[in-house]
C-alpha positions in Angstrom: 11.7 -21.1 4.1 11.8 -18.4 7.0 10.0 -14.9 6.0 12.3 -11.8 6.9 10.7 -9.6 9.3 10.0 -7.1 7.2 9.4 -7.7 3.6 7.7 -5.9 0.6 5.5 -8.6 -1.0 3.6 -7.9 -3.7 2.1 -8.7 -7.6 4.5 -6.8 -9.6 5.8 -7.3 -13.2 9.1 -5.8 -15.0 7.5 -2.8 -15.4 4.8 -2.5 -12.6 4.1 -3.2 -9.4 0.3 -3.4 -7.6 -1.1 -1.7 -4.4 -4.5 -1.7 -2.8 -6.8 0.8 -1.6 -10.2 0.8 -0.1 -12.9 3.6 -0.7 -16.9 4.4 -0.8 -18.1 4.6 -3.9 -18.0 8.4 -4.4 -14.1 8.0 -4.7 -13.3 4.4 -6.5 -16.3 4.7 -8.8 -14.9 8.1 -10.6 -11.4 6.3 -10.2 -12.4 3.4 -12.0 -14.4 5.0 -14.6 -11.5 8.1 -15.1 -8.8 5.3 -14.9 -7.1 7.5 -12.5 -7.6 9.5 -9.0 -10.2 12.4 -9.8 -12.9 14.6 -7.5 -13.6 13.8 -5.1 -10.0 12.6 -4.5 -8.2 14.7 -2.2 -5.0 15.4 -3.2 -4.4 17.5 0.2 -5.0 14.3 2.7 -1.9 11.5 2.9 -3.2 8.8 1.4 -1.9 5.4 2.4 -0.5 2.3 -0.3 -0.5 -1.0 0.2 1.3 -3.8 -1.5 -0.2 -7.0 0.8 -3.5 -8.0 -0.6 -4.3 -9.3 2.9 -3.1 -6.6 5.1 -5.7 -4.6 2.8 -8.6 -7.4 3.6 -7.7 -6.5 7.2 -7.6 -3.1 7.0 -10.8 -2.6 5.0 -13.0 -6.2 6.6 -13.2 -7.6 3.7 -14.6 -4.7 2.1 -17.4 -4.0 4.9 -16.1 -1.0 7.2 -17.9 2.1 6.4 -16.0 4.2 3.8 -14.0 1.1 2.6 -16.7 -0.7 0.9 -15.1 -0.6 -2.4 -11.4 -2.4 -2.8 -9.2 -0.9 -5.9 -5.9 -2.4 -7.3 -4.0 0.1 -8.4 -1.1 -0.9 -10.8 2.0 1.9 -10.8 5.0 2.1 -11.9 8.0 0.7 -10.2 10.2 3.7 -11.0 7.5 5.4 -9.1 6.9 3.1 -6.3 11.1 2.9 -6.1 11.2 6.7 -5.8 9.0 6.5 -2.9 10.8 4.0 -1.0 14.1 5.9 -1.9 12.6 9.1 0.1 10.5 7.2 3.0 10.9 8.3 6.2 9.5 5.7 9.2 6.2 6.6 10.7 8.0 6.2 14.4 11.3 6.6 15.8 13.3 3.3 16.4 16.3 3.6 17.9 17.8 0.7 16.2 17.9 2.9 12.3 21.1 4.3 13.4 19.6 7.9 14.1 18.9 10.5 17.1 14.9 11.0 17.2 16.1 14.7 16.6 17.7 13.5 13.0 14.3 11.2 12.5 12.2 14.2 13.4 13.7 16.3 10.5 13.5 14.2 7.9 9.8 13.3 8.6 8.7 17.2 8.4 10.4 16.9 5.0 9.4 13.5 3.6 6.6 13.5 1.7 6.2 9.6 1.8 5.9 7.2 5.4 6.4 4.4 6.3 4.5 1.7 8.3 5.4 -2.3 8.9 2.6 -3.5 10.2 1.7 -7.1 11.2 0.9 -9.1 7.5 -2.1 -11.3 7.6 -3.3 -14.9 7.3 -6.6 -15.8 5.1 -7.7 -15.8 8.4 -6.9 -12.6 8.8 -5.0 -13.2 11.9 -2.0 -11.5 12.4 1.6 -13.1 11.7 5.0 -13.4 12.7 6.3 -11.2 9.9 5.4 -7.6 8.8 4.4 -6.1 5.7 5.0 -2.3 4.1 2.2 0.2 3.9 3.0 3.7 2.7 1.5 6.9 3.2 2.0 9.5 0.3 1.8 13.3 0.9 2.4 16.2 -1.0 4.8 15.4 -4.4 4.4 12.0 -3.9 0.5 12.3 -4.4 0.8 14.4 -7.0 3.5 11.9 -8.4 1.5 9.2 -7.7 -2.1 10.6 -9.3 -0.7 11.9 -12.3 2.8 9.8 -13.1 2.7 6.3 -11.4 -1.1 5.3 -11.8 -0.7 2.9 -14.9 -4.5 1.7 -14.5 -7.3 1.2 -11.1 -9.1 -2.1 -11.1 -12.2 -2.6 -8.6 -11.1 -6.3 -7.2 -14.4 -5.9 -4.8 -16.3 -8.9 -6.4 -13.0 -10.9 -6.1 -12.5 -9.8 -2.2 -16.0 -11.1 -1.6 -15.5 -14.0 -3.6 -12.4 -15.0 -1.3 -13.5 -13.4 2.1 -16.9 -16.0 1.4 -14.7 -18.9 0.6 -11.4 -18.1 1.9 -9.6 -20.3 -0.9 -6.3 -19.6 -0.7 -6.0 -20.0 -4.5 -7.9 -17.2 -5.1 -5.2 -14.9 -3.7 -3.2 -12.8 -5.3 0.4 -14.5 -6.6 2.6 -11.8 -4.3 6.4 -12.5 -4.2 9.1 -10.7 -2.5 9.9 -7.5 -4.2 13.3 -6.9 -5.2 15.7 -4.1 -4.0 16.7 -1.8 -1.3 14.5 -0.1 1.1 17.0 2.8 2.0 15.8 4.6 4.8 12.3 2.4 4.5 14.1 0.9 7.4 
């Protein structure tokens, strides 16, 4: 079966749907304790969402690079993750979305969520021929997503170790293609 080239994949339930971030310890262990995103949190930064388990493993090494030593798995809502695909605005102009770069421009000063498709990842971490979504939330969408959408924070790190020392494939997360439109997450 041929992967589209772009495609939300993810662990998600009727009512849920999970992302991954990586942090130092001063920010996932209050998360984890507080259940949600508390000091030293910072509301004011754009903080960036991802659904692909392994994108995250790229991103972060495995839970190695400096300030990402820590993975969470953050479970939100779908209305919540649905409200910020419904007011995403791409990261960088392409031509091909149907609008001038003067058009794009505008709505990104007024988005409060972006958009990034960025290569998805083998267990090898190797990149592949299909890309997954990462979003970056700013402004009402933090503040959406710290106070409405955050359902509960799990640290995954021992399991990221676990797989990153083994790479068994059946340790991975069960992500499927999640359903719906992507609007202007293009």
């Amino acid at each position: 079966m041929e992967v589209p080239q772009r495609q939300i994949r993810a662990v998600y339930t009727e009512r849920t749907i999970t992302v991954y971030q990586a942090y130092p310890e001063a920010i996932a262990g209050p998360a984890v304790r507080a259940g949600r995103f508390v000091d030293p949190f910072k509301r004011e930064r754009m903080t960036w969402i991802k659904p692909s388990f392994l994108w995250m493993m790229y991103r972060c090494g495995w839970a190695t690079k400096p300030g990402q030593e820590r993975v969470l798995a953050i479970e939100i809502t779908r209305e919540g993750f649905d409200w910020a695909l419904a007011r995403a605005c791409l990261s960088h102009h392409d031509p091909a979305g149907g609008e001038s770069r003067e058009e794009w421009s505008r709505r990104l000063r007024t988005s409060p969520v972006r958009v990034q498709w960025d290569p998805e990842r083998s267990l090898q971490l190797k990149p592949l021929p299909y890309r997954s979504l990462q979003l970056g939330l700013s402004g009402e969408a933090v503040e959406r997503y710290v106070e409405e959408w955050t359902v509960a924070i799990m640290d995954v790190t021992p399991m990221v170790r676990e797989i990153a020392a083994n790479r068994d494939p059946a340790k991975l997360p069960d992500e499927r293609p999640y359903p719906g439109s992507y609007g202007s997450a293009g």
